[in-house]
N, C-alpha and C positions, 0 to 999 in steps of 0.2 A: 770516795765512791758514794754516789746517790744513796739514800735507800738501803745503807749496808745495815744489818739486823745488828743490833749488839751483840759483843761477844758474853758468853757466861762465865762467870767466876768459876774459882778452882774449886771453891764450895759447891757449888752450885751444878759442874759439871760429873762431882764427885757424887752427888745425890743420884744424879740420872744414872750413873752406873752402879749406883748400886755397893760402891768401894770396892769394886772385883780388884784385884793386885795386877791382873794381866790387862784389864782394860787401861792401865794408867798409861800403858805404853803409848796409847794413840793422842795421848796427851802433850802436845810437843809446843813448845814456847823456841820461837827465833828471836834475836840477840834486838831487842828496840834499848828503850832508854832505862837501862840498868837490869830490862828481861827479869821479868818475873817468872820464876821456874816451879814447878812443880816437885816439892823433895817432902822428906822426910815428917817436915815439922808441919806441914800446911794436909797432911791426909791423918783420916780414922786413923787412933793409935792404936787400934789393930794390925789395922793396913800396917801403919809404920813399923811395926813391931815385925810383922812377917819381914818386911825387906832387910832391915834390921840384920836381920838373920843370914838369910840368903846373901845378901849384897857380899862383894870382897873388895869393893871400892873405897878407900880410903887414905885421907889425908894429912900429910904434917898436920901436928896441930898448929904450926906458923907457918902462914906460905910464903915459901922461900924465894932464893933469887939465882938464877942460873945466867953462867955465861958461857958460851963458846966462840973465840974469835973475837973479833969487835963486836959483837950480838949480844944485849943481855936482855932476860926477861926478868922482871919484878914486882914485886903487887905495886897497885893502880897509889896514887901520893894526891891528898887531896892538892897540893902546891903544881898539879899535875892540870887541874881542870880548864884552864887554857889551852892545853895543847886539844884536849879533849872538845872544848866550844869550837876551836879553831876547824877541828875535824867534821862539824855539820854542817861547816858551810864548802866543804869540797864537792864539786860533784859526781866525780867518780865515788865516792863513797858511799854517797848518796843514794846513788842508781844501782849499786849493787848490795845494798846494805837495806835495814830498818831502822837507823837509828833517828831519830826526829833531825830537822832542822835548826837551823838557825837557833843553836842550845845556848844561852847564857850563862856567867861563870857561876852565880849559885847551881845552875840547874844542874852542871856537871858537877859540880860538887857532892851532889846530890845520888847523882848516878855512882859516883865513884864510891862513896859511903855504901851505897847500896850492894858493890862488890864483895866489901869487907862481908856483909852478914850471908852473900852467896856461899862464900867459901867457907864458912862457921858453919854451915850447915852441909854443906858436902852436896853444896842443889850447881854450883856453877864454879869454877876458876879461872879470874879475868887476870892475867899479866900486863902490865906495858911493856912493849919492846922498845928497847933505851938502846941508846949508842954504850958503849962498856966503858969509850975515855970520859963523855962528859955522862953520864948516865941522865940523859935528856932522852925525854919519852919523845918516839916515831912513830907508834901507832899500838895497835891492841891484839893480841893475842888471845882467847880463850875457849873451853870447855864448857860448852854450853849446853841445855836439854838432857840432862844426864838422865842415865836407867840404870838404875840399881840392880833389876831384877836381871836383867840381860848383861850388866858390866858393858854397858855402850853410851857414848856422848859425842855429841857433833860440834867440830872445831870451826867456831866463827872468827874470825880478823876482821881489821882494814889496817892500810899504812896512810900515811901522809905524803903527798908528793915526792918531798925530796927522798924520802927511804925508797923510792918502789927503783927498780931494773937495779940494785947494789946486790943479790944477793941476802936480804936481809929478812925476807920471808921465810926465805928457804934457809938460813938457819935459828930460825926463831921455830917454825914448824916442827922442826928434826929437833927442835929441845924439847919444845910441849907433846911431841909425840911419844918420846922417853921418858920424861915424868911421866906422863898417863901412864905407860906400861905398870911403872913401878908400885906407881898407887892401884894398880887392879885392875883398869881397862881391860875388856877382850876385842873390843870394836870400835874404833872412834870411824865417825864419818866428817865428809866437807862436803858437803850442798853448794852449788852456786849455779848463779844464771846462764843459762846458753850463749851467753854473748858476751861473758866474764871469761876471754883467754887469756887475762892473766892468771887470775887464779887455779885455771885448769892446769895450764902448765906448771904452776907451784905443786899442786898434787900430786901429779907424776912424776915429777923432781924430787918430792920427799917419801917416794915407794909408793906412795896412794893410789889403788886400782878402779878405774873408770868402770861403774855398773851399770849407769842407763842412763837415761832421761825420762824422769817425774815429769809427765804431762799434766798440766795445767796444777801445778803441785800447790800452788801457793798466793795468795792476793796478795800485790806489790801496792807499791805508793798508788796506782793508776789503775790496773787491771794484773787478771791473772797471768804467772809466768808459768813455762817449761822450765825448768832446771836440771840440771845435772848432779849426781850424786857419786864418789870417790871414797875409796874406804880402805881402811888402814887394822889389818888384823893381828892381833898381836902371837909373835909364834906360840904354837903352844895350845894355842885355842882355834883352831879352824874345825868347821864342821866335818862329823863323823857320818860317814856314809856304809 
């Protein structure tokens, strides 16, 4: 995009507000190349200190490896970042995704490292979704933009050609939805484009209920999109009227 103003750093955005705890909310990072999240360790350790507190979200200290069916999820293997390069040059991915193009095998590498210290810090968790016989990564799974204060995080993907129409979303979702619970979640969401029916259907396949359409939510590779938003409430936590 012409002309686009630079974005400001998390430092930097954190000054403008003043480190209010409630403002961090509008603070929201989408899944690009390794997604740089807003957690813990990067705000006033004041700030941190308060969420600290409040928060109920929390993680193995190893992230583990789940399977159901022929479906497994497991952290991202640097030995992984092939599959990972391979995946920037899809274009379906592409188009409904942030992640850079045409990534080379350091760069994934790079990204995938950059997982490890997400999940150290309780700011992000990326899975691969692996076949269970040969556990060969098919695409990604994760928890991304997390909120401490609210116990909510927005679940990003992509598959690889051959995994998409097998069902293999759909029980990769239904896993990462039940960790979340367990680790604390009350709210995970899925954001995707108007014109992403796969993923919408994957949503409502894994209980995910359709709230709206975010107008002009978001600046894409090209211009801004509409998207759609699906949310997944964990029993037990729904609003009190």
């Amino acid at each position: 995009m012409k002309n686009a103003k630079p974005q400001p750093t998390i430092n930097e955005t954190l000054s403008t507000l003043g480190h209010c705890p409630e403002s961090v909310d509008s603070l929201r990072a989408r899944e690009s190349s390794g997604g740089v999240q807003l957690g813990l360790s990067d705000m006033n350790p004041n700030t941190a200190a308060s969420l600290a507190r409040v928060s109920d979200i929390t993680f193995p200290p190893h992230q583990p490896t789940l399977t159901a069916g022929n479906v497994r999820l497991r952290p991202w293997r640097v030995d992984d970042a092939s599959v990972w390069a391979h995946a920037s040059f899809d274009p379906e991915i592409l188009s409904f995704t942030l992640i850079p193009g045409q990534v080379d095998i350091q760069s994934a590498i790079q990204v995938i490292k950059s997982y490890r210290i997400g999940y150290a810090r309780t700011e992000t968790a990326y899975f691969a979704v692996a076949d269970a016989a040969s556990n060969e990564a098919l695409g990604s799974m994760a928890i991304i933009a997390i909120n401490h204060i609210h116990r909510r995080g927005e679940i990003g993907y992509w598959m690889l050609p051959e995994a998409r129409h097998h069902g293999i979303g759909h029980e990769a979702l239904n896993m990462l939805t039940g960790w979340a619970i367990n680790c604390g979640f009350a709210r995970l969401e899925l954001v995707t484009n108007v014109d992403n029916l796969g993923s919408q259907r994957l949503a409502l396949s894994c209980d995910y209920v359709f709230e709206g359409t975010l107008r002009s939510y978001e600046r894409g590779r090209q211009y801004r999109e509409d998207l759609q938003i699906y949310s997944f409430i964990t029993p037990g936590s729904e609003a009190k009227r």
